[in-house]
N, C-alpha and C positions, 0 to 999 in steps of 0.2 A: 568329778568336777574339781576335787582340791587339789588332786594329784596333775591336774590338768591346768588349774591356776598358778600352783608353785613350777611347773616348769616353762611355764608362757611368761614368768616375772625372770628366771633364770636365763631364758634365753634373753629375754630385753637387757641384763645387765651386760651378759656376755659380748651383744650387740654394742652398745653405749660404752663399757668398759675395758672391754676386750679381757675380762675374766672369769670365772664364777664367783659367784657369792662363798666367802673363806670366813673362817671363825677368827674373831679377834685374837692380835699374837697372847701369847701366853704373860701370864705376870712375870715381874722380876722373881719371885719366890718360887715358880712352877718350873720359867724356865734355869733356874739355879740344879732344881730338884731333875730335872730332866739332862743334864748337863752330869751328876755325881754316876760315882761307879754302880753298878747292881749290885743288890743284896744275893747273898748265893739262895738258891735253892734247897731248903732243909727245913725238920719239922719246926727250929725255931724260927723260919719265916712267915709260918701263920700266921693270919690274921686274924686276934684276938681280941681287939677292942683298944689294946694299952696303946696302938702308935697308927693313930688312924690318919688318912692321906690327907692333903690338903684339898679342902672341898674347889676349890678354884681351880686343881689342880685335875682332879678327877673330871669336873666340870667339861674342862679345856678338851682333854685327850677324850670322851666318850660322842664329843660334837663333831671334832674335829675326824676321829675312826669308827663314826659310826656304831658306838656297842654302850648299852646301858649304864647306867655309872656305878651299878652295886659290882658288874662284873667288872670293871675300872677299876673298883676302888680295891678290890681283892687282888688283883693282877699287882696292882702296884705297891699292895703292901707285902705280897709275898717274892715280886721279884726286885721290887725298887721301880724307880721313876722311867729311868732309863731302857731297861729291858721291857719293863711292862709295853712302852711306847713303842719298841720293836716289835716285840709281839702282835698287839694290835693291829698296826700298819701290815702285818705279813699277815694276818688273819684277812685281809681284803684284796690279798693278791692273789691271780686265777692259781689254780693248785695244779701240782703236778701227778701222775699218777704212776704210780708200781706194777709189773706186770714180772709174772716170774713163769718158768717151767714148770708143769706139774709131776707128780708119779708118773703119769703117761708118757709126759712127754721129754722127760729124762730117762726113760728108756731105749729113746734111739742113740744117747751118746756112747750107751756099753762101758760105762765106767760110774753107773750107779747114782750121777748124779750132774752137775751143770756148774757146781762152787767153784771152780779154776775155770770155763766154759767165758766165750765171749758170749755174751746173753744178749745184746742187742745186735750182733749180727744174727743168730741164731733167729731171733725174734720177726727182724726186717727181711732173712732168707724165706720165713715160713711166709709172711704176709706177699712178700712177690709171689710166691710159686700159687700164693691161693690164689691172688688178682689173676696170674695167667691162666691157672683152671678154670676160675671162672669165663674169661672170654673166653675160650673155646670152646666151653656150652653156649655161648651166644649164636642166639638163632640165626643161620646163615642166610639164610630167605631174607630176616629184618637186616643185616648188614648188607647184604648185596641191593635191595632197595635205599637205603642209605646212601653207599656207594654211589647209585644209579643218578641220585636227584641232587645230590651236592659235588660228586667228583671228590669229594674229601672233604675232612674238620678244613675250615680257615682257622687263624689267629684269633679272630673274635670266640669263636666254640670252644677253643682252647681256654681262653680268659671264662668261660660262662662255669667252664666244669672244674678248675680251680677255684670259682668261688661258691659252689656248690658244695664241694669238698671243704672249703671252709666255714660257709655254715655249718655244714653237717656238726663239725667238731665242736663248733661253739653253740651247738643245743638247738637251735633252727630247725625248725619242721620239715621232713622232707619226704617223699615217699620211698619204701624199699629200691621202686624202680629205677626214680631218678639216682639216690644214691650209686645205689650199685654199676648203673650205668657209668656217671661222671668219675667213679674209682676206674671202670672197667677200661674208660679209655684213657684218665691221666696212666696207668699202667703201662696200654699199652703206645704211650710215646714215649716211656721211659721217664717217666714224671713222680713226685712225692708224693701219694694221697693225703699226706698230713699239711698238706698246704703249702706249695713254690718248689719247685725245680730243685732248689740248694738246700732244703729242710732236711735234716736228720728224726726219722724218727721216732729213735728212742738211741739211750745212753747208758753204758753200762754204770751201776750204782754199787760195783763190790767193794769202794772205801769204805762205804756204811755198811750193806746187807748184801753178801754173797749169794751170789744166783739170782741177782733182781736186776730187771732193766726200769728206767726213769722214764717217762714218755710226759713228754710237754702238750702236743695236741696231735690230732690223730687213734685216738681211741676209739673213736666211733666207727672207724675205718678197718678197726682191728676185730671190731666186733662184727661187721657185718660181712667180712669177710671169711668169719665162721673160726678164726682159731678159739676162741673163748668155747664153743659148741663142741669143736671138737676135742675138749678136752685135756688138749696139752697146753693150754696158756691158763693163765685165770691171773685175774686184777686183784690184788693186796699190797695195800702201801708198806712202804720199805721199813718204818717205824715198826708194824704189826710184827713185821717178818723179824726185827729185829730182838721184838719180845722170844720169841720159840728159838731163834737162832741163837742168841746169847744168853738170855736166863734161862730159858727152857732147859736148849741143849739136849734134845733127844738121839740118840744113837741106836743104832740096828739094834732090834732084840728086847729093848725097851719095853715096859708097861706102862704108858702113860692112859690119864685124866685129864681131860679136859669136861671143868663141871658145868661149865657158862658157856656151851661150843655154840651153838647158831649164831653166826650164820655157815658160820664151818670151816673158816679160812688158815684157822691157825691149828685146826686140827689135821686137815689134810697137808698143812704144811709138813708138822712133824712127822705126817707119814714118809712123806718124800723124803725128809732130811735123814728116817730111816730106815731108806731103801726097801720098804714095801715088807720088812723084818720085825717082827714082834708086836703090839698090841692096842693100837689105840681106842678110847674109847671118849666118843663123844655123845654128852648126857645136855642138856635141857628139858625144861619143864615143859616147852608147847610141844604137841607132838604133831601140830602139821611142820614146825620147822626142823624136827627131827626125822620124817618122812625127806624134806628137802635135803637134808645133808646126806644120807644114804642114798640119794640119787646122785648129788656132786662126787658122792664118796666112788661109785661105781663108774661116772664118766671121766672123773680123774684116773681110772687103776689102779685107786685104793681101797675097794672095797676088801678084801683078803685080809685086810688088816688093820681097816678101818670099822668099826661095831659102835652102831646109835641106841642110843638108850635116853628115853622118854623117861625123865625124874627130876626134879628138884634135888639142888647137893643136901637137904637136910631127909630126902628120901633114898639116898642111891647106894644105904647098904642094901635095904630090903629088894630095891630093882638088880642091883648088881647079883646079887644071889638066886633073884627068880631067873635072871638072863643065864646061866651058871658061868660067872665073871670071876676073878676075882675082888675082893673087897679093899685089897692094899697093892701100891699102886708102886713102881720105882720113881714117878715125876708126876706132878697134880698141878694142872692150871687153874687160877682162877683168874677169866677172864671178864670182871665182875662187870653189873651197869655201873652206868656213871655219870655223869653230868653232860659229858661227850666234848667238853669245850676244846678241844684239842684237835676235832675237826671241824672248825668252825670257817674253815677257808671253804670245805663242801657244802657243809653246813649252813651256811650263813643264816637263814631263820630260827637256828636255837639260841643263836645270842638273844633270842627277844619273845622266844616262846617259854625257855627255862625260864623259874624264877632261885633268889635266892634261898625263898623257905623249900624250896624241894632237895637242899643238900641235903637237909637232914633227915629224913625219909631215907634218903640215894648213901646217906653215909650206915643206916641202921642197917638198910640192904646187904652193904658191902658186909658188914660186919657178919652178920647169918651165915653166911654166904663162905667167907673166909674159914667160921669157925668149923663149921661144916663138915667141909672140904680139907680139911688139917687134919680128918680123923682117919681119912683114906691116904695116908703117905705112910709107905712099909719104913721103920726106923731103917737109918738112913739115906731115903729116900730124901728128893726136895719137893718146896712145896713155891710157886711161881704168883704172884699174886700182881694182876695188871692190869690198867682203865685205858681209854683213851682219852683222860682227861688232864689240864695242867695244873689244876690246883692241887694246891701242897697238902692241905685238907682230907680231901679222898686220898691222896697219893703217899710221900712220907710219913705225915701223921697218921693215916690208918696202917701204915706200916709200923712204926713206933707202937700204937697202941695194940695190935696183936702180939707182941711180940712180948705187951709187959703181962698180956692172957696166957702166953703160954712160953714164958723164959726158962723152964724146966724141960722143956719138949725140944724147941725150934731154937737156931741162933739164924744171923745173918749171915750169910754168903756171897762177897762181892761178884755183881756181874762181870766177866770176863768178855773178851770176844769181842766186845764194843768202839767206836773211838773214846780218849781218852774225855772230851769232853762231854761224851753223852755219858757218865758215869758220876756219881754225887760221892763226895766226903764219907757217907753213909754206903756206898757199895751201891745202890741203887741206879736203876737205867730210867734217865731221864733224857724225852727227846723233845725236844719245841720247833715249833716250824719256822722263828728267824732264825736260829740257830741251825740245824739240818735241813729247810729244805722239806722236811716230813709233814706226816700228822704230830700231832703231839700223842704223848705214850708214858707211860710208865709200867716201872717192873722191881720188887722185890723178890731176889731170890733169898728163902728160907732153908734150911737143912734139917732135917727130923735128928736128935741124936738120938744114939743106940745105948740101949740100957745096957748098965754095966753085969 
């Protein structure tokens, strides 16, 4: 009923004023503050208490985009007025999604891999040829009765099954049948299943992450078209991909760690990145999600070299040893929890289900978690430490702070491989979604040294 009065008054204004109801402009003081350059990104941009935002200010931006004011007030003390505001506003814009080749399916190009590969022709070539397989399992008896009682689609049938196709995308309920139908015949006139004639799509994304296609809408199209099933596609945002591809950095032959792997994305990544060569091991504590990763791991074509292990990083000498593993690793991710605020464009209900007393919990996590997992990197080996979260809090500062636990062991190691913007003062991979385009992401890479 309230949710039903507040938009029965919305639309009367709309009516009468010809606009929605908008939060009053900003003060002189707010908009000054929204107007100055941003604070960089680095541990002394935490927010500590000494230089707390303007409560008007915070006020303004949390009404006006939607997201609570404690996560306002953080955003804008760690990045400034101005970028916080960007943020924000891109946190409420539809998200884009990543879609990469897998082990499997970087098998067909006979050169190991898809990094130099056009990937969204690749992508858009697999998606035709399945649309067309599929009509031709179309039951001939149901098209030639078809056939019989219309003489053909008109232009109106044509309009019904573009916007079928665009429900679809936009989350709309629809049944297997009709989908696959209105794919099966935009297909066959030669039509976009992602929505219009002229739609591309998907776009290759190798400025930022090699071997990743960009996909705007049209996912849903991809999936029921069975490449995800079959194994050679799989969905990871390009930020994820850019964690393994630049800090990670795994090469054929490798021993990697991944301690935090479910849901298994970045593990089977590094498989692919090295070429089905050398040792991954992907460890969590739940063992039905670890059950689910040695299924993707075998439908991607990485099982050979991909090995699941059911442990906690503060359990996985003794699992590593029962499994007969090794205990020391040449590259160790930790892919820790997190706050998650960095996909808060998919996300949109964590901005209001997190609170802010659950950092600190999420940050003691993290820490276990780190120190853990620092114990299994062979000297020198590295050690990869990553959220998908933006704040500076989880991010550089629990980077900063491992690093004064063990300054005799690890130094920093600048991420390489990245644009030069997604990279911090500090060497660190920082990604935000005004900025990229992405999820939001971070990454410290560590280096073990070797005893003299």
């Amino acid at each position: 009923a309230l949710v039903n009065a507040v938009l029965r008054a919305a639309e009367r204004q709309l009516a009468a004023e010809g606009a929605l109801p908008a939060p009053a402009p900003p003060s002189t003081a707010a908009a000054a503050a929204l107007a100055a350059p941003s604070a960089p990104h680095s541990p002394a941009a935490v927010a500590d208490g000494d230089a707390a935002p303007d409560a008007a200010l915070v006020e303004w931006l949390g009404v006006t985009h939607s997201h609570p004011d404690w996560l306002v007030a953080r955003h804008v003390a760690q990045l400034g007025a101005a970028d916080a505001a960007a943020l924000l506003a891109a946190n409420n814009e539809a998200p884009q999604f990543g879609v990469r080749s897998t082990l499997a399916g970087q098998a067909r190009t006979g050169d190991g891999g898809v990094a130099g590969a056009d990937v969204a022709a690749m992508l858009t070539s697999d998606l035709e040829a399945a649309l067309a397989e599929a009509a031709e399992r179309e039951d001939s008896a149901a098209l030639g009765d078809a056939a019989a009682t219309s003489g053909g689609e008109t232009k109106a049938e044509e309009g019904e099954d573009a916007n079928a196709a665009n429900q679809l995308e936009e989350g709309a309920s629809a049944t297997g049948t009709e989908a696959d139908a209105a794919m099966r015949r935009a297909a066959q006139r030669g039509g976009d299943v992602s929505g219009g004639t002229d739609a591309t799509p998907a776009v290759n994304s190798s400025a930022l992450t090699p071997g990743f296609a960009r996909v705007s809408t049209g996912l849903q199209a991809i999936s029921r078209a069975g490449l995800l099933a079959s194994g050679q596609w799989a969905v990871q945002d390009e930020a994820a991909g850019l964690v393994v591809h630049a800090a990670l950095a795994p090469r054929p032959g490798d021993r990697v760690l991944d301690a935090c792997a479910a849901p298994g994305g970045k593990a089977l990544l590094a498989a692919a990145l090295m070429q089905g060569e050398g040792l991954v091991v992907a460890a969590d504590k739940s063992a039905h999600k670890v059950e689910a990763m040695q299924q993707a791991a075998k439908l991607q074509g990485a099982s050979s070299c991909v090995t699941c292990v059911a442990a906690a990083a503060e359990e996985l000498q003794g699992a590593l040893q029962d499994e007969g593993l090794p205990i020391a690793f040449d590259k160790v991710l930790v892919d820790a929890p997190c706050s998650g605020m960095g996909v808060a464009r998919k996300r949109p209900d964590l901005r209001w289900t997190r609170k802010e007393s659950d950092l600190e919990g999420l940050l003691g996590v993290q820490r276990t978690i780190l120190d853990a997992a620092a114990a299994r990197v062979a000297p020198g080996g590295v050690l990869v430490y990553s959220t998908c979260s933006v704040d500076a809090e989880e991010n550089a500062a629990q980077a900063k702070a491992f690093l004064d636990r063990h300054a005799g062991d690890f130094e920093v190691e600048k991420v390489t491989g990245a644009p030069p913007d997604a990279v911090t003062p500090e060497g660190y991979l920082a990604l935000f979604p005004h900025r990229h385009g992405t999820d939001g992401a971070f990454a410290a890479r560590f280096r073990r040294r070797v005893s003299p």
